[in-house]
N, C-alpha and C positions, 0 to 999 in steps of 0.2 A: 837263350830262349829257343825253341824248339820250334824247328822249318814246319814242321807239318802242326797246323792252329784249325781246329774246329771249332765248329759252329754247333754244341748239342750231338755232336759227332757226325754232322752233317754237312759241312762250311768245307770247302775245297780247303789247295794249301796257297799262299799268298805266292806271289812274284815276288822276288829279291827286288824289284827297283819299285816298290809298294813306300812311300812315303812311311819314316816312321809314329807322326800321326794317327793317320789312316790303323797300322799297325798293334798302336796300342789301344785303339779304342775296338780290333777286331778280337784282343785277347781278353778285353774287358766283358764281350758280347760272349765270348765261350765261358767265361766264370758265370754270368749273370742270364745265360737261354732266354726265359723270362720276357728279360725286357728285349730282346732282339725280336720275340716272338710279335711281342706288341708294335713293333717298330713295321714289321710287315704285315700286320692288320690294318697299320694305320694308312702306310704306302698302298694297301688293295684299297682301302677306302675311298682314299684321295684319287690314285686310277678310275675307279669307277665311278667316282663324280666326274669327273673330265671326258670320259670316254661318252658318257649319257648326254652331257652337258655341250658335248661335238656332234653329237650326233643329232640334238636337237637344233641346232643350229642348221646344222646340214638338211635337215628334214622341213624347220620354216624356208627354206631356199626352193625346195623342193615342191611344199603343197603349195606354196604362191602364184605357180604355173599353173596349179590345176583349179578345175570349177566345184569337183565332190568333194567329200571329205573321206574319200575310202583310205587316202594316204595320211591325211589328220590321224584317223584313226588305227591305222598300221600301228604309225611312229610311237603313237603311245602305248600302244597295246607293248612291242615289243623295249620299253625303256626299263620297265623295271626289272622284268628276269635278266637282262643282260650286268645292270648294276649289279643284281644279288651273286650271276654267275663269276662276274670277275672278284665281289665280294668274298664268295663263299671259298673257291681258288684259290685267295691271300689264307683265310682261315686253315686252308689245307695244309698249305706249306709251312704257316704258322707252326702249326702240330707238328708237323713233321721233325719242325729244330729243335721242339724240346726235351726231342730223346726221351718220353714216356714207355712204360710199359707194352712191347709189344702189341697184345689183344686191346689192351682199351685205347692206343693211335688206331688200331683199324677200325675199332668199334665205332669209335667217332668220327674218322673218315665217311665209315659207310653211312650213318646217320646224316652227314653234311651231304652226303650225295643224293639222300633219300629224298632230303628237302628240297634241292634243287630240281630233282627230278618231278617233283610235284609242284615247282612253282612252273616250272616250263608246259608241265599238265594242265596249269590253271585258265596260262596265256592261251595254251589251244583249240581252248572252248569256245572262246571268245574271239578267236582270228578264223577257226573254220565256220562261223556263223557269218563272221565280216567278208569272208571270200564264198561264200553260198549268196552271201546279195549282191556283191559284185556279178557272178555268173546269173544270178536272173535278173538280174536289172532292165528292165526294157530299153533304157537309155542308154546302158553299156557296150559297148561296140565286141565285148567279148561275150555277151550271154548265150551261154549254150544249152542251158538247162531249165524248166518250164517253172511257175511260180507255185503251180500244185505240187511240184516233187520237191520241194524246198522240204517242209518236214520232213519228208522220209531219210534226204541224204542228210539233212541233220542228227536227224539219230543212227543212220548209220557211222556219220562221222564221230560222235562219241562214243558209242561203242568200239570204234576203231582206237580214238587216244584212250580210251580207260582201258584197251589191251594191251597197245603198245604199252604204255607206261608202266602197266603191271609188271609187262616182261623186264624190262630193266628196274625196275626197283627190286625182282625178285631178283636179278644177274649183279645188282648194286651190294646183295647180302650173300653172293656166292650158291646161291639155291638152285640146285641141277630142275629145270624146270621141265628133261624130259619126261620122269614119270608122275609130273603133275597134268600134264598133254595128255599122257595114257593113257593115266584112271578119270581126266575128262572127260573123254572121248568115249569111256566106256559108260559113266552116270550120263553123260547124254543122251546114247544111243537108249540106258533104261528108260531116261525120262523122256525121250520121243515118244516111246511104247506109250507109256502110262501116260501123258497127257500130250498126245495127237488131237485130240478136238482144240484144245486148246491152242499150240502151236497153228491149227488149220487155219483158224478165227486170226492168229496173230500176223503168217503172213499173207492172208486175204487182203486182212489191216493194210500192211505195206502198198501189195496190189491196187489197190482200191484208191488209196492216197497217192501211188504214182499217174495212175490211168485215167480216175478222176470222173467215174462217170458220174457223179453228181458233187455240188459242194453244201455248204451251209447253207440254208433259207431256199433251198430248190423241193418243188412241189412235187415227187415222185410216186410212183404206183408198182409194186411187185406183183411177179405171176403166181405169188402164194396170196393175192389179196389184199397186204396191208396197201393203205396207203396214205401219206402225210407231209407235212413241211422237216425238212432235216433240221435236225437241231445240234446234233452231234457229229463228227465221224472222228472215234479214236481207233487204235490200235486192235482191238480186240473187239467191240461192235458199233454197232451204227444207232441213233436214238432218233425216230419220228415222233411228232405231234399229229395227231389225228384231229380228221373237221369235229369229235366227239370230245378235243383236250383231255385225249387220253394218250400220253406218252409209252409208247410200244419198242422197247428194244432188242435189236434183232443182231446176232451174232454175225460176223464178216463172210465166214465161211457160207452161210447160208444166202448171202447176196452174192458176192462172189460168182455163184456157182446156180445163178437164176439168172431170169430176166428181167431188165430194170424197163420203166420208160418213165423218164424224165419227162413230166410235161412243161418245165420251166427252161429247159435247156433248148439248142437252137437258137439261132440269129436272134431270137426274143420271147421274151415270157406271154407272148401274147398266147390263147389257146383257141380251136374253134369249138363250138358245140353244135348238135347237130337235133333241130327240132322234126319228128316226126309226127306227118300230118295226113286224112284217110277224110277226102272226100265223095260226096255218095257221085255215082254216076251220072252225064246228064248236065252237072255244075257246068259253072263257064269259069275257063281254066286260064283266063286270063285275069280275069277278076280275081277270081286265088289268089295268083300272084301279085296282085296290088295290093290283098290286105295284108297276106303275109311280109311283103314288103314294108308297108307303111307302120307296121307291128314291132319291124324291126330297128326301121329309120326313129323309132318316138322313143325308146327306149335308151336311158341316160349310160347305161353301163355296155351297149354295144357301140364298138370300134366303129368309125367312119372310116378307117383306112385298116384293113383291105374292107371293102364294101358290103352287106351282107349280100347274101345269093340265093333263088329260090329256084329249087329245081323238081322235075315231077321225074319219078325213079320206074312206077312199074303204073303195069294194070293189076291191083287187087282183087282177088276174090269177089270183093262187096266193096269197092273202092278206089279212088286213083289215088293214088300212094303220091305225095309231095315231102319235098325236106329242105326247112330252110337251115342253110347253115352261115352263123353267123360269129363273131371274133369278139372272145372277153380281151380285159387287159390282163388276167390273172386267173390262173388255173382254178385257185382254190374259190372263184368267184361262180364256177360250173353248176353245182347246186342251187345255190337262188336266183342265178338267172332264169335257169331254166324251169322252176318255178314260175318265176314270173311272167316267161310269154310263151308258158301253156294256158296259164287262166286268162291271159289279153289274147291267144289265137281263139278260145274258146268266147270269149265275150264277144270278139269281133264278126267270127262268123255268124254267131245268134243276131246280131245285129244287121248284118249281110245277107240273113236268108241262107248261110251258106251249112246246106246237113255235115254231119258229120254221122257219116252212118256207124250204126253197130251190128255185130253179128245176129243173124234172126233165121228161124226153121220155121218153115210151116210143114205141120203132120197131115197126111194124107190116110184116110183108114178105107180101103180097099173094099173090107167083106168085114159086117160086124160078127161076134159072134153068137151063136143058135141061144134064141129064145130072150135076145136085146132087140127092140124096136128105136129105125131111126128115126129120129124128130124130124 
């Protein structure tokens, strides 16, 4: 028999002090590839039960100390690429012993790599989610990053693995991936050109979702006019309800690059309104202030806390200028309050004796003219 005994021409040469056992069942495995190949699909498989199988063990040891489940959810996330990875590794070598056809062992090499390199894509998705709620977690002792920028670095982070992984799947099949960069780089730079509005709207989007100046159901007002309850904020625009339930969609770039005023944002959604009032000269201005007052205090939709306030602002023309200002619970509540106690300020003064005067000219005619007689 012959010292040097391969395995598919792959199997080292035995030691002289090799039992001859062992020996004839090594020259049985070079007649028969085949089933050596199987022998080591089976041995990855049985590895890879055990290696998963220790590891869970190790990992119930482990989350029993803890109170979340961030580490529950690790252990499992990472069980099965790890099985497939030791799995697929036995499949490698498999191939390797049975001495096939140059091109179709690499061919299938790189196809088992393809796979794995997309099962390991798969876990990523799902473990860069599970460590974006780790970092904002309020309860988390490491959170460094806010609850509004959670979507954004989430789709930065996939973007991120679905490039990484491109790149090695493209380097799994030998594909020079510089002059795919190149001629990137170059349809980029056209398609910046050609859709810049678009791109402007898109990382507004980003901006807007990092910065946050409004969220979901907040009451807002733009310096171009619109203004409604958000109902939307994607990527590319922002969608309001109008007090008219007419939904007005507005591109990012164009909020972005205005002025917002949030009347829901701030320590509370409460809003003030401000009633302007013009009585005639002469009134007794304390009295004002008690009906105004009391107009305010009877009214079911204004705030007891902060208190309403009635204050007198100027001397009018034809009037002393008073303004009560008083605290809805809700922005979009401004309209019909206000409504409402203009027709009880106006009821109360009629009832009060209290004028509300209005603009008035009196004509003075000087010299008639020739051949008019005056009365």
């Amino acid at each position: 028999m012959s010292n040097q005994t391969t395995f598919g021409g792959q199997l080292p040469q035995l030691p002289s002090w090799v039992p001859e056992p062992l020996t004839r069942a090594w020259t049985f495995l070079d007649a028969w590839p085949i089933i050596g190949a199987a022998i080591i699909v089976l041995f990855a498989l049985v590895l890879a039960t055990v290696i998963v199988r220790t590891l869970k063990k190790i990992s119930n040891q482990i989350t029993s100390r803890t109170s979340n489940d961030f580490d529950d959810r690790f252990f499992a996330l990472i069980q099965k690429p790890i099985f497939l990875t030791v799995f697929i590794m036995g499949l490698v070598i498999a191939i390797g012993s049975l001495g096939l056809p140059k091109a179709l062992e690499i061919n299938t090499v790189r196809l088992l790599n393809s796979i794995l390199i997309m099962v390991w894509m798969g876990a990523a998705f799902p473990f860069a989610s599970l460590l974006l709620g780790i970092l904002g977690n309020d309860k988390s002792r490491y959170r460094i990053i806010q609850d509004r920028t959670i979507p954004l670095f989430e789709i930065t982070s996939k973007i991120f693995i679905i490039g990484i992984g491109t790149y090695f799947l493209l380097k799994a099949w030998k594909i020079d991936v510089t002059a795919w960069l190149a001629s990137a780089g170059v349809v980029g730079i056209a398609l910046g050109f050609a859709a810049k509005d678009t791109l402007a709207n898109l990382f507004s989007g980003f901006f807007i979702i990092a910065d946050a100046p409004y969220k979901l159901g907040d009451y807002i007002v733009l310096d171009s006019g619109e203004r409604g309850v958000v109902t939307n904020v994607g990527v590319r625009s922002t969608r309001l309800i109008t007090r008219d339930d007419v939904e007005i969609t507005l591109p990012n770039a164009l909020i972005a690059n205005g002025k917002i005023i949030n009347e829901t944002g701030g320590p509370s959604e409460k809003s003030r309104i401000r009633i302007n009032v013009g009585v005639a000269y002469g009134s007794d201005v304390d009295h004002v202030c008690e009906v105004l007052k009391k107009i305010a205090d009877g009214h079911p939709e204004i705030c007891i806390n902060p208190a309403p306030r009635i204050r007198m602002r100027a001397f009018g023309a034809s009037s002393l200028d008073f303004e009560l200002l008083c605290w809805i619970k809700e922005p979009v509540l401004r309209g019909r309050v206000s409504h409402d106690l203009y027709i009880d300020v106006y009821k109360a003064f009629n009832k009060a004796d209290i004028e509300i005067p209005y603009n008035k000219q009196d004509v003075y005619i000087k010299e008639l003219p020739a051949g008019i007689k005056r009365n």
